[in-house]
MIDOSE-1310 file (N, C-alpha, C; in nm, 2 decimals, decimal comma, always signed):
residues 178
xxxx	+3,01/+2,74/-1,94/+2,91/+2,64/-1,93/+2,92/+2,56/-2,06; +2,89/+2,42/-2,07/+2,91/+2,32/-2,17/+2,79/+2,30/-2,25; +2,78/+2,36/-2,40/+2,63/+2,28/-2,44/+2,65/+2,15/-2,43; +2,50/+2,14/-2,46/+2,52/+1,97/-2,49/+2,57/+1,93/-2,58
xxxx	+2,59/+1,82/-2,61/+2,60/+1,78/-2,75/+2,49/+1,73/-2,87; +2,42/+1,70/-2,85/+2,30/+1,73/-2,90/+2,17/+1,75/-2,83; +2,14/+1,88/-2,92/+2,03/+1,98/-2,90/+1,91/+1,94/-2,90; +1,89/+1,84/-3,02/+1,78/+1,80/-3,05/+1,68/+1,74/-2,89
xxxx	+1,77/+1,62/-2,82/+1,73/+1,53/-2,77/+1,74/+1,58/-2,62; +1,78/+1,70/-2,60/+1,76/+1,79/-2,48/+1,63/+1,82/-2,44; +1,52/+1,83/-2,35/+1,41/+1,87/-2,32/+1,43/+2,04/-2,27; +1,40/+2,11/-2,36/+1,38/+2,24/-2,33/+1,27/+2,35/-2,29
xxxx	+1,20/+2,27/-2,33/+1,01/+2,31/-2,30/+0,96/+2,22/-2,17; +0,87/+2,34/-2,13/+0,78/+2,29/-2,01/+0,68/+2,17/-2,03; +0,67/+2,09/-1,99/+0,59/+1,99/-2,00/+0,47/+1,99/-1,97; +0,45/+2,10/-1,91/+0,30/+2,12/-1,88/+0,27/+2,26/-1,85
xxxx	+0,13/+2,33/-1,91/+0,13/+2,49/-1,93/+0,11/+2,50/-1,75; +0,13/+2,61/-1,71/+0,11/+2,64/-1,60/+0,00/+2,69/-1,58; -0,12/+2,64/-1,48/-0,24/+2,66/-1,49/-0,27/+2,82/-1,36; -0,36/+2,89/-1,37/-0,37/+2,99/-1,29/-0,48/+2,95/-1,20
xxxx	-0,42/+2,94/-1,08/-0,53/+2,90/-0,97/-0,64/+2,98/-0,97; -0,77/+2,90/-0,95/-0,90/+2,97/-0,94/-0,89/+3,08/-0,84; -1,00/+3,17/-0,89/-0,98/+3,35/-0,86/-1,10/+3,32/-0,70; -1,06/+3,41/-0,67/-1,11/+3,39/-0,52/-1,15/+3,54/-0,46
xxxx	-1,28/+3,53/-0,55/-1,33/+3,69/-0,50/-1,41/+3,76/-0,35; -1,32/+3,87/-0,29/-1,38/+3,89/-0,17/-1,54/+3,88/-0,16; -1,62/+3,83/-0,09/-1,71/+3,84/-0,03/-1,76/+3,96/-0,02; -1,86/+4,03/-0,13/-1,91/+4,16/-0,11/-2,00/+4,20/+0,04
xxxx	-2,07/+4,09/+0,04/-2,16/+4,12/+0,17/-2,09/+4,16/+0,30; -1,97/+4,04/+0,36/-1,85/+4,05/+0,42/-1,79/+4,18/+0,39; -1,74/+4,22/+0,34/-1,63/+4,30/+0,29/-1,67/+4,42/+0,31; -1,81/+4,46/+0,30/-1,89/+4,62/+0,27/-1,82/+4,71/+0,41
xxxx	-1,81/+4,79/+0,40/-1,78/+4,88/+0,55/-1,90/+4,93/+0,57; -2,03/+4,92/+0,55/-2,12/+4,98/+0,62/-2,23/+4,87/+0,65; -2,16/+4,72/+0,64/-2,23/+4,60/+0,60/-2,25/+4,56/+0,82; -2,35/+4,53/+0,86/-2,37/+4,56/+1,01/-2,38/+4,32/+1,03
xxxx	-2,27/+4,28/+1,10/-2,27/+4,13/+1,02/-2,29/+4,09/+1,23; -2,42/+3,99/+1,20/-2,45/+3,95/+1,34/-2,47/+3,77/+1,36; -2,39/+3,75/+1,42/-2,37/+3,57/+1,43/-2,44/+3,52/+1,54; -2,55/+3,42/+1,52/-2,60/+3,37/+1,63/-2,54/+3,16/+1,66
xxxx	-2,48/+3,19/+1,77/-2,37/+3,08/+1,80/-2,50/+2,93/+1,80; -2,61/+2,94/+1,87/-2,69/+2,84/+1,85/-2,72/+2,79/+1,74; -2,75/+2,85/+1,64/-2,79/+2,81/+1,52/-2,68/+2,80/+1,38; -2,58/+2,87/+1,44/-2,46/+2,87/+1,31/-2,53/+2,97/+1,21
xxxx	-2,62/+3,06/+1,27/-2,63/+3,14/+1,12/-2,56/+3,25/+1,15; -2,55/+3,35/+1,01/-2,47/+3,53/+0,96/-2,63/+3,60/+0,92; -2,61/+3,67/+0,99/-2,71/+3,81/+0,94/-2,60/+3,90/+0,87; -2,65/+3,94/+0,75/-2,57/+4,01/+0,74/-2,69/+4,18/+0,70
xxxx	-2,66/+4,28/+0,74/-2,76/+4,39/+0,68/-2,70/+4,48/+0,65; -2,69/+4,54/+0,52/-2,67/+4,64/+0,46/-2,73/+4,79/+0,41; -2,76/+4,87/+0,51/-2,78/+5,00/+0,45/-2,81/+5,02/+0,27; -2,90/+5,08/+0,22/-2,87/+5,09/+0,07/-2,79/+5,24/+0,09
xxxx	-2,79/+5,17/-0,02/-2,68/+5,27/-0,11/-2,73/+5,45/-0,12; -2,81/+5,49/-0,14/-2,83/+5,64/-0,06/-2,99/+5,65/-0,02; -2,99/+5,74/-0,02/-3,10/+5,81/+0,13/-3,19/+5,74/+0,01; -3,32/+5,70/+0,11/-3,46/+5,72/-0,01/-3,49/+5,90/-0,06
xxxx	-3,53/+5,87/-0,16/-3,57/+6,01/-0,28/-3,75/+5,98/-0,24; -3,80/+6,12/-0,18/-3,91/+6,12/-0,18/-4,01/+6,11/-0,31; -3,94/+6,11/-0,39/-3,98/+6,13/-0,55/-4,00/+5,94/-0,58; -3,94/+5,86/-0,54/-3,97/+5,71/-0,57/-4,00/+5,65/-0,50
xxxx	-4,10/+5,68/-0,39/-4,18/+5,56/-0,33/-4,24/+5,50/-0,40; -4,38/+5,43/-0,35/-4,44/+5,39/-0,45/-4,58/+5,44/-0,40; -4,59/+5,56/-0,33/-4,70/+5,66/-0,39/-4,68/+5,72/-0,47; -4,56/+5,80/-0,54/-4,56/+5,87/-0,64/-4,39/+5,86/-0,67
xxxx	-4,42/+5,75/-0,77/-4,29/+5,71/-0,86/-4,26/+5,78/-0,94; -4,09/+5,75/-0,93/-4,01/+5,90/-1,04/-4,04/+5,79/-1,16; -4,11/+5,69/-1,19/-4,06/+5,66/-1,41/-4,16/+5,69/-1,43; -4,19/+5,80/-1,50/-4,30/+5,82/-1,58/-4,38/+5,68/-1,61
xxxx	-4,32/+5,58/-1,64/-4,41/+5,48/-1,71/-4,49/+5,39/-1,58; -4,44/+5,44/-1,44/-4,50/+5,35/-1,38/-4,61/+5,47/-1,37; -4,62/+5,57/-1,34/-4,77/+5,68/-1,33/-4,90/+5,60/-1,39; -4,99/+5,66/-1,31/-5,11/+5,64/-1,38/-5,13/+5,72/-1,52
xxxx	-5,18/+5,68/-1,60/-5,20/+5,76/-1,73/-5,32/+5,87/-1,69; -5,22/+5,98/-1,73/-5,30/+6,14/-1,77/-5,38/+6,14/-1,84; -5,51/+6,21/-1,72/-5,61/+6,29/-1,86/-5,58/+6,41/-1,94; -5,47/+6,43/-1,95/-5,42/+6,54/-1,99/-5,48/+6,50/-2,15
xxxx	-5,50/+6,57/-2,28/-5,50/+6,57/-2,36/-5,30/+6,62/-2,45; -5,23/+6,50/-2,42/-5,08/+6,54/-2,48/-5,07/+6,51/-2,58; -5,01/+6,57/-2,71/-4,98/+6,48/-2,83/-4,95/+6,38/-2,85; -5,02/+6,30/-2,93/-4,90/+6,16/-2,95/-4,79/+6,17/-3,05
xxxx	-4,71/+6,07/-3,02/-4,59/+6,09/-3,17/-4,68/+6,08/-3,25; -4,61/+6,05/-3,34/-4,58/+6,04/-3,54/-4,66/+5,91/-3,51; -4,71/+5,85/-3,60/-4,68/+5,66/-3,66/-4,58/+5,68/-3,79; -4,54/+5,54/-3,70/-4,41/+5,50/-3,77/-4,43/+5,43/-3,92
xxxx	-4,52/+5,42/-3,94/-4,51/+5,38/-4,09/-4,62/+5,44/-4,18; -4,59/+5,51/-4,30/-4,67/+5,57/-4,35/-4,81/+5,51/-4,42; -4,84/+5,35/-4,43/-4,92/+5,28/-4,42/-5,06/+5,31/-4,34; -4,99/+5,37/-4,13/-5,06/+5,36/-4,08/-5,16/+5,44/-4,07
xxxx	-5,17/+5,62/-4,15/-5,22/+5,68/-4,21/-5,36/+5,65/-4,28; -5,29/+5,60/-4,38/-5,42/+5,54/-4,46/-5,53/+5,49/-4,40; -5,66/+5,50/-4,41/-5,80/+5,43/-4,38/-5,78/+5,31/-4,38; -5,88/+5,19/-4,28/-5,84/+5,06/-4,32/-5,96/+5,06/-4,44
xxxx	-5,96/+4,95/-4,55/-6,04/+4,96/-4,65/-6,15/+4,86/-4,60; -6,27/+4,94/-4,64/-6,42/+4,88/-4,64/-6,43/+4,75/-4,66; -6,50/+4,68/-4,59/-6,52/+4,56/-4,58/-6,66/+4,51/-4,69; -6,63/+4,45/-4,82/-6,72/+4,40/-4,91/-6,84/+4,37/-4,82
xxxx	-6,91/+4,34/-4,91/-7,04/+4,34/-4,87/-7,07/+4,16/-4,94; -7,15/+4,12/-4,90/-7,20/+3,95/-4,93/-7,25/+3,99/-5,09; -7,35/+4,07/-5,11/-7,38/+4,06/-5,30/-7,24/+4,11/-5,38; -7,10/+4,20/-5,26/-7,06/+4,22/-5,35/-6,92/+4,13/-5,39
xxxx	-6,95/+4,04/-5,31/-6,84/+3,91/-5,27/-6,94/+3,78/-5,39; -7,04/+3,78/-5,39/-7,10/+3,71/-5,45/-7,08/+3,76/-5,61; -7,12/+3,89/-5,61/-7,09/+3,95/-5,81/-6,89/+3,94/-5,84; -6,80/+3,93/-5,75/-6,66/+3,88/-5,75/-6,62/+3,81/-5,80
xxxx	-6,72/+3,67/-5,73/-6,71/+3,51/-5,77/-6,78/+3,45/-5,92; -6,86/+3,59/-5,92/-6,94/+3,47/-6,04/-6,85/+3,56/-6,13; -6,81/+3,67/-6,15/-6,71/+3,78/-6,26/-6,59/+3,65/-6,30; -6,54/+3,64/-6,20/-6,40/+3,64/-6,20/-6,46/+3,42/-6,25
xxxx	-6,55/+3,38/-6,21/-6,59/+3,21/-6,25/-6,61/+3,19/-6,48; -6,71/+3,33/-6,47/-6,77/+3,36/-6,57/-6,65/+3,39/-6,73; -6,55/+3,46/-6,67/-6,40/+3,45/-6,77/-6,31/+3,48/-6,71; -6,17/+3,38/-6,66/-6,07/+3,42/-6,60/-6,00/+3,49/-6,65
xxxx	-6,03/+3,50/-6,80/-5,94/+3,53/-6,90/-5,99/+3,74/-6,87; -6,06/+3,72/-6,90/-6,13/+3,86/-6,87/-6,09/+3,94/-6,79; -6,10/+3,90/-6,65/-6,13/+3,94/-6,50/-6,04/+3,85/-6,46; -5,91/+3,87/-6,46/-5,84/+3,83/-6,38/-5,83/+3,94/-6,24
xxxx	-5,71/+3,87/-6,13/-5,74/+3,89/-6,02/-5,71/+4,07/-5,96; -5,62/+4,11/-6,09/-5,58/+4,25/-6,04/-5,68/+4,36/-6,12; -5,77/+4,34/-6,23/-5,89/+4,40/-6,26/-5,97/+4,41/-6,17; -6,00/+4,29/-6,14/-6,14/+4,26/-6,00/-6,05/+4,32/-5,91
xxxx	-5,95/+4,34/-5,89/-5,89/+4,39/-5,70/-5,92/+4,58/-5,73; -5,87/+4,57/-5,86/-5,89/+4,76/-5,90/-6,03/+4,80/-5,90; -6,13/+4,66/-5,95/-6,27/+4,72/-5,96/-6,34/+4,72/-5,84; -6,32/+4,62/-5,75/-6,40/+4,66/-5,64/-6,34/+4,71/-5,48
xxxx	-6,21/+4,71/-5,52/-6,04/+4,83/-5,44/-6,04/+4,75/-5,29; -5,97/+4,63/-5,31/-5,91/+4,52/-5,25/-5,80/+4,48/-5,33; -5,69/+4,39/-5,27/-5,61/+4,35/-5,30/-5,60/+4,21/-5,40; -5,52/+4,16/-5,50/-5,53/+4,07/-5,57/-5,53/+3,92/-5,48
xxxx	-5,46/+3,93/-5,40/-5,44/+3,82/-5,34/-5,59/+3,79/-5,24; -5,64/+3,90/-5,19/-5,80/+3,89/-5,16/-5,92/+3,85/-5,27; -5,86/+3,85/-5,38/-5,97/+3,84/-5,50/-5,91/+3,68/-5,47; -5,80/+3,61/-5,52/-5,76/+3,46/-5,52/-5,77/+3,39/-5,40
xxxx	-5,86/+3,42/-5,30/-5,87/+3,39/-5,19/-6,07/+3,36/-5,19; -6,12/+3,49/-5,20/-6,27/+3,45/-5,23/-6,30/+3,43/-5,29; -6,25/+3,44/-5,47/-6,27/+3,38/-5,58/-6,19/+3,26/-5,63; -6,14/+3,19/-5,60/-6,07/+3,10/-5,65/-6,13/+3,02/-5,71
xxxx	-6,04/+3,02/-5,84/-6,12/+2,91/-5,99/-6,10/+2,76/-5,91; -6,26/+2,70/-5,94/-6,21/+2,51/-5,93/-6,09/+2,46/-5,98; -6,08/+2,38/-5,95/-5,93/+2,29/-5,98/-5,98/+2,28/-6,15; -6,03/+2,22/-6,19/-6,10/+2,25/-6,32/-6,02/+2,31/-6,41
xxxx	-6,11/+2,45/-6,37/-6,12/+2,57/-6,44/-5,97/+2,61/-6,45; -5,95/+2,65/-6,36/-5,79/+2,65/-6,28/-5,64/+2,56/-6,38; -5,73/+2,43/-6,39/-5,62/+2,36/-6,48/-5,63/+2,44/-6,63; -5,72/+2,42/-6,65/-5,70/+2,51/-6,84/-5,71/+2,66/-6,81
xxxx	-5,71/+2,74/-6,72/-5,64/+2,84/-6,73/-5,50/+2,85/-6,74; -5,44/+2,75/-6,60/-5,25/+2,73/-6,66/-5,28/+2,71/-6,78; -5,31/+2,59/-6,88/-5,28/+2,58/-6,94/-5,28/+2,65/-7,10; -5,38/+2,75/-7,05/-5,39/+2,87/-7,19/-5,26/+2,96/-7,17
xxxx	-5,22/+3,00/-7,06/-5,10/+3,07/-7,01/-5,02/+3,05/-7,03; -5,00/+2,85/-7,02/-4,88/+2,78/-7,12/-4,87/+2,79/-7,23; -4,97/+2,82/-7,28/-4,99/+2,83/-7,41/-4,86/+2,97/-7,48; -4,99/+3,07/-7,39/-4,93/+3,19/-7,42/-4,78/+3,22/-7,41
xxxx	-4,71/+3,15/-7,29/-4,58/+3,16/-7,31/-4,51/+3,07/-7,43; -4,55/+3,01/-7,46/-4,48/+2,91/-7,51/-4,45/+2,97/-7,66; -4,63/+3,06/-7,71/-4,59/+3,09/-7,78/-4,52/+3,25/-7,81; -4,48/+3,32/-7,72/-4,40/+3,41/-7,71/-4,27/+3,36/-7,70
xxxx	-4,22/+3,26/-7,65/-4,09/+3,15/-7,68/-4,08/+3,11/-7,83; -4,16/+3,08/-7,91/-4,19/+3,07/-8,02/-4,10/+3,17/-8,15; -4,12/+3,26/-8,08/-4,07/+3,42/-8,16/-3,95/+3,42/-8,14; -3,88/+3,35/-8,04/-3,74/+3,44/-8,00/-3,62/+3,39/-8,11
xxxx	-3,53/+3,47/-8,04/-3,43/+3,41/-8,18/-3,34/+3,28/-8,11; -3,21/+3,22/-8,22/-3,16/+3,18/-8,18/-3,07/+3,15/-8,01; -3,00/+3,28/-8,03/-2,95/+3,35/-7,91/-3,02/+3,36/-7,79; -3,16/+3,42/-7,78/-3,22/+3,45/-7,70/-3,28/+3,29/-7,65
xxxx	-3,29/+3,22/-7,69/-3,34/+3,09/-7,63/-3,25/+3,02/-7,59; -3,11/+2,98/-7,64/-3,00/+2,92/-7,62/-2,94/+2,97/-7,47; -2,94/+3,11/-7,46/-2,92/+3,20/-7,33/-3,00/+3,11/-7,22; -3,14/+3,11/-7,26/-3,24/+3,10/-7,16/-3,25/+2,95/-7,09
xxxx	-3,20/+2,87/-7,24/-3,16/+2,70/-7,22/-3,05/+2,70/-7,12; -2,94/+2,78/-7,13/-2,83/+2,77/-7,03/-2,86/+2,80/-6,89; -2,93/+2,90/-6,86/-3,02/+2,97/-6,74/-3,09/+2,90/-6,68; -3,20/+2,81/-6,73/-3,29/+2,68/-6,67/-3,17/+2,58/-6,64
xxxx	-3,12/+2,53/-6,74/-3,00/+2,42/-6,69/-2,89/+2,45/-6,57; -2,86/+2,58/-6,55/-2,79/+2,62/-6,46/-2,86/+2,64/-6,35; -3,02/+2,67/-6,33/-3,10/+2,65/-6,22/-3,10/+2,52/-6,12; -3,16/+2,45/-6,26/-3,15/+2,30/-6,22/-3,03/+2,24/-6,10
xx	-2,89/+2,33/-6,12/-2,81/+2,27/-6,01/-2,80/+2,37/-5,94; -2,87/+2,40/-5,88/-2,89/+2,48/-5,74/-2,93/+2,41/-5,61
């Protein structure tokens, strides 16, 4: 047999993928061997009726279903599990009382500096974020509190050494491009 003489300009590939004709699945209904298939010529319709699949189980009617979960709930006294989180154990905590939601606000109004929010949550055994919720300083107060705190950091920044602020300059600056 003769090659060509050039290879290049030969068409040796298929020009088009060869596509696989759509799948064409038997008809389950049709197809069943126990499937009972009844044609009525006036109307052009298929009955088709299928036996199920095994005997009924006297256990799953629906007088007395086999899933436990469909039952009626038992007077039985049965254990319950566990709780799943060890939180759920705990008591819920006591619900303050109006004078003592009121002695909170004026504590925590009277010096923030004092009675900040996790003394008052230890003293009357609630959470911090419930003390900043019912007590919350006016905008006010609130503003020269930041700004005693500015203070305070600023002057613990004050102290540091060279190093340790140069560090901290690079760390804010590197923030910045995030």
């Amino acid at each position: 047999m003769l090659k060509p003489r050039f290879p290049s300009l030969c068409r040796s590939y298929a020009t088009r993928r060869p596509e696989r004709p759509p799948a064409r699945f038997p008809d389950p209904l049709r197809n069943s061997p126990n499937a009972i298939v009844t044609q009525l010529d006036r109307d052009k319709l298929t009955f088709i009726h299928r036996p199920p699949p095994s005997a009924p189980s006297p256990f799953s009617t629906t007088l007395n279903p086999a899933s436990p979960l469909l039952r009626p709930p038992s007077s039985s006294s049965d254990p319950l599990p566990p709780l799943l989180r060890p939180s759920a154990y705990a008591p819920d905590p006591d619900r303050l009382s109006k004078e003592d939601m009121e002695k909170l606000k004026s504590l925590r109004r009277s010096n923030p500096d004092l009675y900040s929010c996790t003394k008052l949550a230890k003293m009357f055994g609630c959470t911090p974020s419930f003390v900043s919720q019912v007590a919350a300083l006016p905008r006010t107060l609130r503003k020269a509190f930041a700004q005693r705190q500015a203070d305070k950091v600023g002057a613990v920044k004050a102290g540091w050494g060279e190093r340790k602020a140069t560090l901290r300059a690079i760390r804010e600056k590197r923030r910045q491009y995030w």
